[in-house]
C-alpha positions as CSV (number, residue, x, y, z in Angstrom):
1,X,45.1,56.0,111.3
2,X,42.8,58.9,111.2
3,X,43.4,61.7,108.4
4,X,45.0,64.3,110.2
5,X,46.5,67.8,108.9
6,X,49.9,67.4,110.6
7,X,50.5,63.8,108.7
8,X,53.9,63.8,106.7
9,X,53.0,63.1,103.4
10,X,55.6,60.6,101.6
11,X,56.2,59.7,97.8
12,X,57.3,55.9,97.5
13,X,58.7,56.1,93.5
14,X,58.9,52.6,92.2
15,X,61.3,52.2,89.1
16,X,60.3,49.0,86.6
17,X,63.3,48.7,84.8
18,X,61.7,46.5,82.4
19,X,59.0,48.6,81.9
20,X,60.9,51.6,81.8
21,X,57.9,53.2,84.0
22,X,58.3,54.9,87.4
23,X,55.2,54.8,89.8
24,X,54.7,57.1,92.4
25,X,52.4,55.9,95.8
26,X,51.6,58.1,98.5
27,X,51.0,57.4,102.5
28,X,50.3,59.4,105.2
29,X,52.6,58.9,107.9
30,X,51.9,59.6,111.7
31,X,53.9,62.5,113.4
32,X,55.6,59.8,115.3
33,X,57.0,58.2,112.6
34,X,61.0,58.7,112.5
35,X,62.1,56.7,109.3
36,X,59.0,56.1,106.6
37,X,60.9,53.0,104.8
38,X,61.8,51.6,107.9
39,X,58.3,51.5,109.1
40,X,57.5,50.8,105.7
41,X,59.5,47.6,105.7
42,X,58.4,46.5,109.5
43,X,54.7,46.3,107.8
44,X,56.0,44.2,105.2
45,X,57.7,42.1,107.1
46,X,55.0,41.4,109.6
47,X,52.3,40.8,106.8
48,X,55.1,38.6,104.9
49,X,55.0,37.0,108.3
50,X,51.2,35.5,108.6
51,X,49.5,33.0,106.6
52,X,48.1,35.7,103.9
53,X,51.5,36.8,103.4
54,X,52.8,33.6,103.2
55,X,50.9,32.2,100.6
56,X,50.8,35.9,98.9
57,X,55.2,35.2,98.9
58,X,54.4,32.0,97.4
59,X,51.4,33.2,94.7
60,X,54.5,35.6,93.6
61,X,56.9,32.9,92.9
62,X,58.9,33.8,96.0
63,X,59.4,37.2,94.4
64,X,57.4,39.2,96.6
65,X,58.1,42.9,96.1
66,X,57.1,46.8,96.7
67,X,54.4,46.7,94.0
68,X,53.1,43.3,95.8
69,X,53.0,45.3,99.2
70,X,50.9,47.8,97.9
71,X,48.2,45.4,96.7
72,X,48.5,42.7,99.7
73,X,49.1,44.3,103.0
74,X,45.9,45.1,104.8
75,X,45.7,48.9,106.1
76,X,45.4,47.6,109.6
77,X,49.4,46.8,109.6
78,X,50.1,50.0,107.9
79,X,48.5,51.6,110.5
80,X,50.1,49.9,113.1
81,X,53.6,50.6,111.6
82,X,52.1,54.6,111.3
83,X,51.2,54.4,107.9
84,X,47.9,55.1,105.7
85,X,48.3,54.1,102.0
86,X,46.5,57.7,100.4
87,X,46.4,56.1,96.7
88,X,46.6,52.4,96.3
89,X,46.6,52.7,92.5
90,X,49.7,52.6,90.3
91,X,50.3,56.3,89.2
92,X,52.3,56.7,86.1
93,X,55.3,59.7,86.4
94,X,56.7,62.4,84.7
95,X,60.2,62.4,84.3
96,X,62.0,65.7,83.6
97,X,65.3,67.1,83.0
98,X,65.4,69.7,85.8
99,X,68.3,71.8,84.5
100,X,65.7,71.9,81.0
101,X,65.7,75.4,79.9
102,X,62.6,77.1,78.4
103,X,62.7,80.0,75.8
104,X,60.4,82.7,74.9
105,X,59.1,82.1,71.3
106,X,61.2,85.0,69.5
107,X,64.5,83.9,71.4
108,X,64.3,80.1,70.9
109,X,65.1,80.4,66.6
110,X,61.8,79.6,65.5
111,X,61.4,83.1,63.9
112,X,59.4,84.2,66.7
């Protein structure tokens, strides 16, 4: 799947609970494509369903998962499924409180 400007650009956020990290991978996704995670799942199901992904389920300990995905399935089934991976590595987040307010030095008791 060529770059192209009318691409819908969508955030997968992984949570690792027992890492207490979220990860945030980007793809591309082709004007055609209706539901990102389901075509996202139809690629991952289709590479879980040759011999690569076979044995890639069984390297995991038959714990094959989104962060797996990202490393094992080729880009020629993402692209079938409408999908282009834009950053394959792991991206670590910022997570913020958005109802956080901000004050100006002199109003925020500091003494200004």
């Amino acid at each position: 799947m060529p770059k192209k400007k009318n691409d819908t650009k969508v955030a997968l956020v992984r949570r690792v609970e027992s890492e207490n990290a979220t990860y945030i991978d980007l793809f591309a996704c082709a004007p055609g494509v209706a539901d990102p995670e389901k075509a996202m799942r139809a690629a991952i199901a289709e590479f879980l369903a040759t011999p690569a992904g076979r044995r890639a389920f069984k390297e995991t300990g038959d714990d094959f998962n989104w962060g797996d995905s990202l490393m094992c399935v080729p880009a020629s089934i993402w692209k079938r499924h409408g999908l282009r991976l834009i950053n394959p590595q792991e991206r670590k987040v910022v997570l913020v409180d958005q109802d956080e307010v901000f004050y100006p030095p002199e109003e925020n008791g500091d003494g200004g």
